[in-house]
C-alpha positions as CSV (number, residue, x, y, z in Angstrom):
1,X,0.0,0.0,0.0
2,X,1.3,3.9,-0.6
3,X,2.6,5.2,2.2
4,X,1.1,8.5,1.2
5,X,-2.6,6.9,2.0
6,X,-2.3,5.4,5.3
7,X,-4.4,7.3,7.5
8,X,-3.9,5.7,10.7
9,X,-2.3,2.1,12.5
10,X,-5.5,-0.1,13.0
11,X,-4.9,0.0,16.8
12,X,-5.5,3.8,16.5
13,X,-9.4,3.0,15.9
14,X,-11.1,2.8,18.9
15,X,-13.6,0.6,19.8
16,X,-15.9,3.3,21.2
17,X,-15.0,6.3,18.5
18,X,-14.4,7.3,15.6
19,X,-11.3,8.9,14.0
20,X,-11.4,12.0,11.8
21,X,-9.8,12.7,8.4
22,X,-9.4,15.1,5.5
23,X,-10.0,13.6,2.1
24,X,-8.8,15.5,-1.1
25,X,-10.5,15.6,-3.8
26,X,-8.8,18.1,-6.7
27,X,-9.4,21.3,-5.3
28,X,-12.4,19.9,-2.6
29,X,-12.0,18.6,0.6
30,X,-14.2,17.2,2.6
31,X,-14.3,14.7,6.1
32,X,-14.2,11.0,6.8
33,X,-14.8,9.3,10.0
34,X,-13.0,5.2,10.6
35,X,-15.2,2.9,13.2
36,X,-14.0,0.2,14.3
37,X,-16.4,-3.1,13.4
38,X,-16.2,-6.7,15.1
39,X,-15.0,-7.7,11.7
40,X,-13.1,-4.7,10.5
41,X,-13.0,-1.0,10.4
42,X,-15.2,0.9,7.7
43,X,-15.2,4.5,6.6
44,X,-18.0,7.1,6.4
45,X,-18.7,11.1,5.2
46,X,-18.4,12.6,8.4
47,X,-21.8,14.4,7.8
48,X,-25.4,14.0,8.4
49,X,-27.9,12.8,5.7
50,X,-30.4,15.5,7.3
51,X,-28.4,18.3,7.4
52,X,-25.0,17.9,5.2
53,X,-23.8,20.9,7.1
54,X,-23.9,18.6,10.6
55,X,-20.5,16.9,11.3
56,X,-21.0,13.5,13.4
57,X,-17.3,13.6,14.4
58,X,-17.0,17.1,15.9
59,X,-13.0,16.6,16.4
60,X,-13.5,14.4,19.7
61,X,-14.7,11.4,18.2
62,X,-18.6,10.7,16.8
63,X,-21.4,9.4,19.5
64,X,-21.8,5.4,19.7
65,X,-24.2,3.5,21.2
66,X,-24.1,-0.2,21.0
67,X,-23.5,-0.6,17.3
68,X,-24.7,2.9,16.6
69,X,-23.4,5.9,15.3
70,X,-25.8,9.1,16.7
71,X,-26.0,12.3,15.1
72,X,-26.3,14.3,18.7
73,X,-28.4,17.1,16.2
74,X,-31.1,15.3,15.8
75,X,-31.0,12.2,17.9
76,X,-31.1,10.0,14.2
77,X,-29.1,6.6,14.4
78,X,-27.1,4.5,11.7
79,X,-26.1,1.2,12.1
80,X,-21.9,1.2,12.0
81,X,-21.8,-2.0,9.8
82,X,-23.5,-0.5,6.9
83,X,-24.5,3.3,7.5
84,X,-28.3,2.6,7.4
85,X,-30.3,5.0,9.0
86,X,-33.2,3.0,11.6
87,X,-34.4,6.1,13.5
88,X,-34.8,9.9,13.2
89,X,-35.2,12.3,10.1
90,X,-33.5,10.9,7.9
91,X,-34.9,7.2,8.3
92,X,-33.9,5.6,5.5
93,X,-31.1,7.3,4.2
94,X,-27.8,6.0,4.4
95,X,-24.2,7.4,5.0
96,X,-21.7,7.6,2.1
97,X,-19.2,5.2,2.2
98,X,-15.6,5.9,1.9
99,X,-13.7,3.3,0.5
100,X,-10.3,2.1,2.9
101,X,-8.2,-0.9,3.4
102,X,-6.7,-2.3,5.8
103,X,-3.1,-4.0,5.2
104,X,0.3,-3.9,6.9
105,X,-0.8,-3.2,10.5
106,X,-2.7,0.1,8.7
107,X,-5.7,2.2,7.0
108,X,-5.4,3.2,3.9
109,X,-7.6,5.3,1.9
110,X,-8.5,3.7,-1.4
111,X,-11.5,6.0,-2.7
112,X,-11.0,6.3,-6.3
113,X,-9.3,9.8,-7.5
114,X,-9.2,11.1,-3.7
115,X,-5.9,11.4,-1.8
116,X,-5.2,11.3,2.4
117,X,-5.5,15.2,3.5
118,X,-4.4,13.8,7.3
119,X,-5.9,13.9,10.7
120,X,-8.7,15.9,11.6
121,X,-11.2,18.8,10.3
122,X,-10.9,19.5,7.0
123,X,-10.3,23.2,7.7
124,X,-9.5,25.3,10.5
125,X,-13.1,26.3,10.9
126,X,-15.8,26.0,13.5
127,X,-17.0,22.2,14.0
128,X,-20.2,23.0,16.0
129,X,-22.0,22.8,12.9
130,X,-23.7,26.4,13.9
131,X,-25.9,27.2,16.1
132,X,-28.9,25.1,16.3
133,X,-30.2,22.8,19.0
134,X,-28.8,19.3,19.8
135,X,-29.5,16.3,21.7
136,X,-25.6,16.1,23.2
137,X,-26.5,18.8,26.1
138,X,-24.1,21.2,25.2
């Protein structure tokens, strides 16, 4: 695998998070979250269905529950194994996939025609995903 794709060391998925990362696409860039599975570790847009302007990952790591993923905006749930959403606004809808691979002890981004941007927010900018109410509390 290219060097220049690994996004993380498989240990560095944890079993109760999720790990952030730019993707480059051109001149775009956009987010990707890594869960950890029973059998593996998958990739998703680190966005809401709902709202594409609501991040699940907000830099510490998305909301699970069980084998949930919880978008703390609107309370709606998608299954980790397969991004399906099973409750909330967007029932029905599913999270884009992001395709990675895991070799060499590693992740590796393998999404056709998009390169590893590294760790974290895509930008520098606010990951609060504005001002309206959530279920997290804060």
């Amino acid at each position: 695998m290219d060097a220049d794709r690994r996004i993380v060391d498989t240990e560095a998925v944890p079993d109760d998070g999720t790990v952030l990362f730019t993707i480059v696409d051109g001149s775009e860039r956009s987010e990707g979250i890594l869960l950890r599975l029973s059998d593996g570790i998958v990739a998703f847009e680190n966005y809401c269905p709902h709202w594409r302007d609501v991040r699940l990952d907000k830099g510490s790591g998305a909301t699970l529950r069980g084998a949930e993923l919880v978008c703390e905006k609107h309370g709606a749930t998608f299954e980790t194994d397969t991004g399906y959403c099973n409750f909330g606004p967007c029932e029905g809808a599913t999270l884009s996939e992001v395709d990675v691979t895991v070799a060499d002890g590693g992740v590796y981004l393998t999404e056709d025609g998009c390169e590893f941007g590294g760790l974290g927010p895509a930008d520098d900018g606010d990951l609060s995903s504005g001002s309206r109410i959530g279920f997290s509390g804060n």
